[in-house]
N, C-alpha and C positions, 0 to 999 in steps of 0.2 A: 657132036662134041659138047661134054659138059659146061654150060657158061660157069665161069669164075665166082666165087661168091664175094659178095663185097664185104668189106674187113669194115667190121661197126667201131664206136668209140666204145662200145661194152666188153667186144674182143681183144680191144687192150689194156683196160683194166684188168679184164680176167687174167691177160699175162703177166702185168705188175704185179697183182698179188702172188701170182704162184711163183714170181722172180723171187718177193721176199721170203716166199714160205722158204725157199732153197736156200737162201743170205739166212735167214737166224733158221736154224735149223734144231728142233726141240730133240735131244736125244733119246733112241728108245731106252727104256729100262733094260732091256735085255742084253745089252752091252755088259762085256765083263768092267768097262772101265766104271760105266757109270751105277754100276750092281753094288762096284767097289765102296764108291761113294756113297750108295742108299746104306750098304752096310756098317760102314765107319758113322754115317749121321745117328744110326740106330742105337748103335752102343755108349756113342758121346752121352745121348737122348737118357740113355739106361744110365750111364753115370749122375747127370746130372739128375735124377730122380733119386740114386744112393745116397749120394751126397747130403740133398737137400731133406731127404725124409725125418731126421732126426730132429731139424728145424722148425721146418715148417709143416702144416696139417696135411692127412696123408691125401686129402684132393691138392691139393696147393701144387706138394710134389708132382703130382702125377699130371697136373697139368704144365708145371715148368718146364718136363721133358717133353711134351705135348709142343710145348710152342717152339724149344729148341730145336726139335727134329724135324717143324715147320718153315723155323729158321733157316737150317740148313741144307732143305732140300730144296725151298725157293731160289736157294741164294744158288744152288751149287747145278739145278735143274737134274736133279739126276733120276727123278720122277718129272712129267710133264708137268704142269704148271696147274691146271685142273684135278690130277688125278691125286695130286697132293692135300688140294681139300678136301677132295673124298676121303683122302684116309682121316683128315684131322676131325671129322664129323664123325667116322665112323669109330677113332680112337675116342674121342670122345664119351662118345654113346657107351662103348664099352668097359673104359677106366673109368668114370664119374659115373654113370645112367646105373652102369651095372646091372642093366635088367635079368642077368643069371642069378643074382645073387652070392657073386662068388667069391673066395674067403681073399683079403689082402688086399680087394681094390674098391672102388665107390667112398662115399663121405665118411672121414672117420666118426663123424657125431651127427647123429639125425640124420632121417631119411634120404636116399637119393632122390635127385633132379629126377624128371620124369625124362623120359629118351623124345618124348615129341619134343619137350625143348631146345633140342639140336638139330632137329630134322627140320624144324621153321626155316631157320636160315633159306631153304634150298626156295620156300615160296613166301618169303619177305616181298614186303610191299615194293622195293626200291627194286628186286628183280623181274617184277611186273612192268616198273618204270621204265628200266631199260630195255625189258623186251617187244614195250612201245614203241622206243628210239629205235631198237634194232627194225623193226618189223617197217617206219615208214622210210627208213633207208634203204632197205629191198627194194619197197615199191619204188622209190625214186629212183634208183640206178637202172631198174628195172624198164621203167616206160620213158628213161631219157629226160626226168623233168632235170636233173643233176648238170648234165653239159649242154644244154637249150638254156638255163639261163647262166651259165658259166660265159656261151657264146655271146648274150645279148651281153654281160657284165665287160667282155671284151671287147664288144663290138665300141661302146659307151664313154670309151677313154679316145676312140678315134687315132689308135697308130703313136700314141704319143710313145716313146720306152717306158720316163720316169712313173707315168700314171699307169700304164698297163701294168708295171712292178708293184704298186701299190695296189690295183685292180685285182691280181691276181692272191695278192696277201687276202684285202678283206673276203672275200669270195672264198676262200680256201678255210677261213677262219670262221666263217658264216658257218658252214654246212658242216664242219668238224665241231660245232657246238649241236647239232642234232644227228650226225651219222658217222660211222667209222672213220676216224682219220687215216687207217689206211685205203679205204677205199677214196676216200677224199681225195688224198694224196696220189692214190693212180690215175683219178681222171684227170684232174689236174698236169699231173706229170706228161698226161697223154696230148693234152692239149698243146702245153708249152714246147713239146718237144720240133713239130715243125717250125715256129720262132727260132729255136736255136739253132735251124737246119740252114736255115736262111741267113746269121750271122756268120762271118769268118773265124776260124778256129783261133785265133788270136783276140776277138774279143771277149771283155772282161763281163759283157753283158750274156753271154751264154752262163755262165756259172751262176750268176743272180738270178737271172730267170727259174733253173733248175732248184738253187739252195731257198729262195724265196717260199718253196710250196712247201717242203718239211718245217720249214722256221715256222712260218703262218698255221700250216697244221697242228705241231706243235701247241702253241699260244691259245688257238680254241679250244684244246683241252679243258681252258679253264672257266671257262664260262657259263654253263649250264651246268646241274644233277646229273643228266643224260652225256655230256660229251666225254666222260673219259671214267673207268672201271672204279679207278681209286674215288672221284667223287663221288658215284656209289657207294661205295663202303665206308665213307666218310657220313653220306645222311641217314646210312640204314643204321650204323654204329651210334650215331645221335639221338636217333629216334628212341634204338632201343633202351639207353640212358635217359629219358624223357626230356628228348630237347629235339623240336623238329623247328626246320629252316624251310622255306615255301620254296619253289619255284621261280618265285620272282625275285627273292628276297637273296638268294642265291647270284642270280644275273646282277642284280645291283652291283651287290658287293663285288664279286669279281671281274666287272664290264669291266673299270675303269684300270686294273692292272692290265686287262687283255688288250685293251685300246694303246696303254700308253706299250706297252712292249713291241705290239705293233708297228706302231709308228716309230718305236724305238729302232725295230729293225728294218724297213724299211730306211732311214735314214740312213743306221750302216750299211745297207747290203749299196747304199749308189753313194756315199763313200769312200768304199773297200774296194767296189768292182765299178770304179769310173770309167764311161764309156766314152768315145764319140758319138754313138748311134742314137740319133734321136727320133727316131721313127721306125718302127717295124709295122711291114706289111699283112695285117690279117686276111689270109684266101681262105678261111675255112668258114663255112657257111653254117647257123643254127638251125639243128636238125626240127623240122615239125612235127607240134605238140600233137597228139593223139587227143582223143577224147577220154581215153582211158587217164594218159598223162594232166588232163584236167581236172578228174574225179579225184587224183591224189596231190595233186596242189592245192585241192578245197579241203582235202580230209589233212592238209602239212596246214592249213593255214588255222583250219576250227581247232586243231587240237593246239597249237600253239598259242592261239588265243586263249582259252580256258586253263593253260599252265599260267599263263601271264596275270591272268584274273582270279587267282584264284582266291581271294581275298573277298570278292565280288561272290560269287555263287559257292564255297564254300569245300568245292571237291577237293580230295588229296590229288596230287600230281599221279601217285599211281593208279589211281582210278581215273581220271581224264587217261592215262595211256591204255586203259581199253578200249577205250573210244577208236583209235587207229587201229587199231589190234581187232575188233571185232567187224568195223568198217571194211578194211581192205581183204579182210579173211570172206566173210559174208557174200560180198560184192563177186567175189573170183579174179581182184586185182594181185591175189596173192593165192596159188595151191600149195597144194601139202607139198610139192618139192622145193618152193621158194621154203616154206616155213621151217622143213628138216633142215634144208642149208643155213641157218642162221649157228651165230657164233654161240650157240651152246655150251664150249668150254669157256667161253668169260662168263657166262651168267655165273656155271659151276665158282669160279675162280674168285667170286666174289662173294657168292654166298658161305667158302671154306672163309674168307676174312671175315663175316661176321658172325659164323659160329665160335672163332677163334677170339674173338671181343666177348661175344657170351659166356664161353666156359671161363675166359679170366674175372670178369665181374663175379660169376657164380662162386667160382672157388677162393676168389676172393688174394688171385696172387697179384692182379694189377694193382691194388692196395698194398703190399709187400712188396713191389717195384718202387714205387713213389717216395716210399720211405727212405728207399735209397737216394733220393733225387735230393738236389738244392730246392730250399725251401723259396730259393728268388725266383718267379715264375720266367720272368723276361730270362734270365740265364737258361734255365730250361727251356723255354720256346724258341730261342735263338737255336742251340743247339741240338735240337729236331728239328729246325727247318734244313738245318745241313746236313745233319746223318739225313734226310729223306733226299734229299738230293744227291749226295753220295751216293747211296746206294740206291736209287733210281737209275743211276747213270750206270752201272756196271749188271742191276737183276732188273727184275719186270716192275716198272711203277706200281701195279697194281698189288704184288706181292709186298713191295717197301710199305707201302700206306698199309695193305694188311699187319705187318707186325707193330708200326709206330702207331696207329690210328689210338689202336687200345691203352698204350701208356699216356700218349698227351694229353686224352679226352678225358681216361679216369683222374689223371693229373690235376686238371682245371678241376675234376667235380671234386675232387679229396680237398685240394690244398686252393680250398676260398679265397683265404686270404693272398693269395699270391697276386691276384688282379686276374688270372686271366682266365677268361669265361670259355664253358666247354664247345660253344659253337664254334669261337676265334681258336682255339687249338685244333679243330677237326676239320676245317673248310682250310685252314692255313697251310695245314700237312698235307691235304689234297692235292691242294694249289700247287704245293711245292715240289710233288713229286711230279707234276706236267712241266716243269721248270731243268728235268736231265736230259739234255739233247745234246749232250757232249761228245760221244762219238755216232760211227756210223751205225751201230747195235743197239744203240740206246733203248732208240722207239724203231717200230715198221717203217713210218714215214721217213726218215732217216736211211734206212737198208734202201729203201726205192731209191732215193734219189741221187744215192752213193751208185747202186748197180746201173746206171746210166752212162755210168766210164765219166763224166764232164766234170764231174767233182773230184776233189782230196782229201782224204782226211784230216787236213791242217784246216780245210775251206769251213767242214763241219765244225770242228772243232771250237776255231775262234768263236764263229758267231754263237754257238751253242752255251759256250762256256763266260764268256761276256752278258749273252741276256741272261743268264742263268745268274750268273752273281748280282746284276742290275734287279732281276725279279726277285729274289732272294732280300734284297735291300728294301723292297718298295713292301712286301711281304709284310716284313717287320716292323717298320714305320707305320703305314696307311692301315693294316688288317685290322687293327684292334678297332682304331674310331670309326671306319667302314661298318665293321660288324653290330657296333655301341649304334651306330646310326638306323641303321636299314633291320633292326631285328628287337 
């Protein structure tokens, strides 16, 4: 008789994720519904290029149907999320690069853009960065360093409820500032789950346990370059404007929102779901580290350190991320099947957001945006950190910050006088769009801990939408002198 295989904490991550691939479900194009959709975005897309052509110069036009049909296809998913920046590169290349030469499209006056100019995007330094972040969250999930010290962190609070709720935030928020929050979020979720097996279905401390790890997942969003797509496309979009933010310089700024929201939610979630239970029994034993799992807590500690320092020896953050990237590949803590498994559609996903910042600079219509704006910067800033929250909370963060990233940032560089500087508009709209966790769709993290049955959509909701307007408030206040400070 076959003996049983024993069920790892890795084989339930694996099914947390594939639970949320099935909860947000990307639709194919080849659906008549969502064909429908690609085709109504198309011809909007083609109006708005009629329209505008008399106006404005004939790149201008042809990139304003460029971003509306950007617009509308993020918003509406009727292309997957990736394959829509392929086309905006590839539209791109084609309406502005013009490299056929052909009659009625490319610059009306002087030469086309060269077409490597939009193929950059796909090997921007910032996609390097992240494919450091990606590559040593492999290896951590991989060889178990992820829930060996998830165990010691729980081990460390000794049974208390309130501290283990708090134990479980920072720890969730730690490791979602350097690896997927949704994989975060599964082990997490995997962990918590005998805790809540062990309370009675009547207490209020089962729901805080569970809504605790999306909330905390959540909030690390904000904290590093690396922890969440839209920050990405926030420092590549800086950069290529000639304004770079370090690595640490980043952390600064944002630690002190990620902290106090933290503990902000923390104090609501034992508030809201006041318990009796003041002690839960931990039976789950930390699994031991490998030698292998040591090799990649020296290679998570050196490369963290040299992002930290960089000030000190000089490297870009995306060059220290080859450091892990060549380490782990080299070594064989990482083969070609770990490396083809990585999230390749967000690198894609984020490089269509800065070729989409590109072509607006180039053509010169995020200049012809601005001028429609109030000239009061603080009214414009306010009111981008909401539409990025809005519309975080209903499409993909990563997409919202793709289309705002480009007006706020040209915004700060065009209109000087308004006070507000191009780093504080593009690290703020980042921020803001890790800030939609309103419903259960929001984010991943969110779908996991909803598809667990223990939650409600009202449970999501409050707490979601509460720290969302508390971070949105502290945003606004503290980002400016934060930024004036640490940059």
């Amino acid at each position: 008789m076959r003996p049983l295989k024993r069920r790892t904490i890795h084989d339930d991550i694996s099914y947390w994720i594939r639970l949320v691939g099935q909860r947000i479900h990307i639709p194919a194009p080849i659906s008549l519904k969502y064909a429908g959709l690609f085709i109504a975005s198309s011809l909007i897309a083609l109006l708005v290029v009629y329209l505008l052509q008399e106006r404005l110069t004939q790149e201008a036009a042809l990139m304003a149907g460029i971003f509306t049909l950007a617009a509308l296809l993020w918003a509406t998913e009727a292309l997957p999320l990736f394959a829509t920046s392929l086309l905006i590169i590839g539209l791109e290349i084609l309406l502005l690069s013009n490299p056929g030469n052909w009659a009625g499209i490319g610059f009306e006056g002087g030469a086309n853009p060269n077409y490597r100019l939009f193929l950059a995007p796909l090997a921007d330094p910032v996609i390097i960065l992240f494919l450091g972040g990606f590559l040593m969250a492999k290896s951590a999930l991989k060889e178990g360093v992820d829930s060996m010290l998830a165990h010691i962190v729980l081990r460390m609070f000794n049974g208390r409820a309130s501290l283990i709720l708090l134990g479980l935030m920072l720890f969730t928020a730690a490791f979602s500032m350097f690896m997927s929050n949704t994989a975060t979020t599964a082990m997490m979720i995997t962990l918590v789950i005998p805790m809540t097996s062990a309370l009675s279905r009547e207490d209020r401390l089962r729901k805080a346990l569970i809504l605790c790890i999306p909330l905390a997942a959540n909030i690390g969003g904000l904290g590093t370059p690396i922890a969440s797509p839209p920050n990405a496309v926030a420092t590549g979009y800086l950069a290529n404007a000639g304004y770079d933010i370090s690595f640490l310089s980043w952390m600064a700024i944002a630690s002190p929102f990620m902290i106090t929201l933290l503990v902000l939610g923390w104090v609501l979630l034992r508030i809201t779901y006041k318990s009796e239970t003041k002690k839960i029994d931990i039976q789950q034993e930390a699994p031991a580290l490998t030698s292998r799992g040591v090799l990649v807590m020296s290679i998570f500690v050196v490369t963290v350190g040299l992002w930290l320092t960089d000030t000190w020896h000089g490297l870009p953050a995306s060059v220290v991320a080859l450091v892990p990237a060549i380490a782990l590949t080299t070594t064989g803590l990482l083969g070609r099947k770990d490396y083809n498994s990585l999230e390749w559609h967000i690198l894609t996903l984020i490089a269509g957001g800065i070729a989409l910042g590109v072509g607006m600079t180039m053509t010169g219509l995020d200049k012809m945006l601005i001028e429609l704006l109030p000239v009061e910067g603080e009214t414009v800033f306010g009111s981008l950190l909401v539409l990025t929250v809005l519309l975080s909370t209903f499409m993909s963060n990563t997409a919202a910050a793709n289309l705002l990233l480009p007006i706020g940032i040209s915004f700060a560089v065009s209109a000087v006088h308004s006070g507000l500087a191009p780093i504080h508009a593009g690290l703020a709209i980042a921020l803001a769009s890790s800030l939609a966790m309103a419903l259960p769709v929001s984010t991943p993290p969110n779908a996991i801990a909803y598809a667990n049955g223990i939650l409600e959509t009202r449970d999501i909701a409050f707490s979601g939408i509460l720290i969302g307007i508390i971070g949105l408030i502290l945003l606004y206040i503290f980002s400016g002198p934060l930024v004036t400070f640490f940059t």
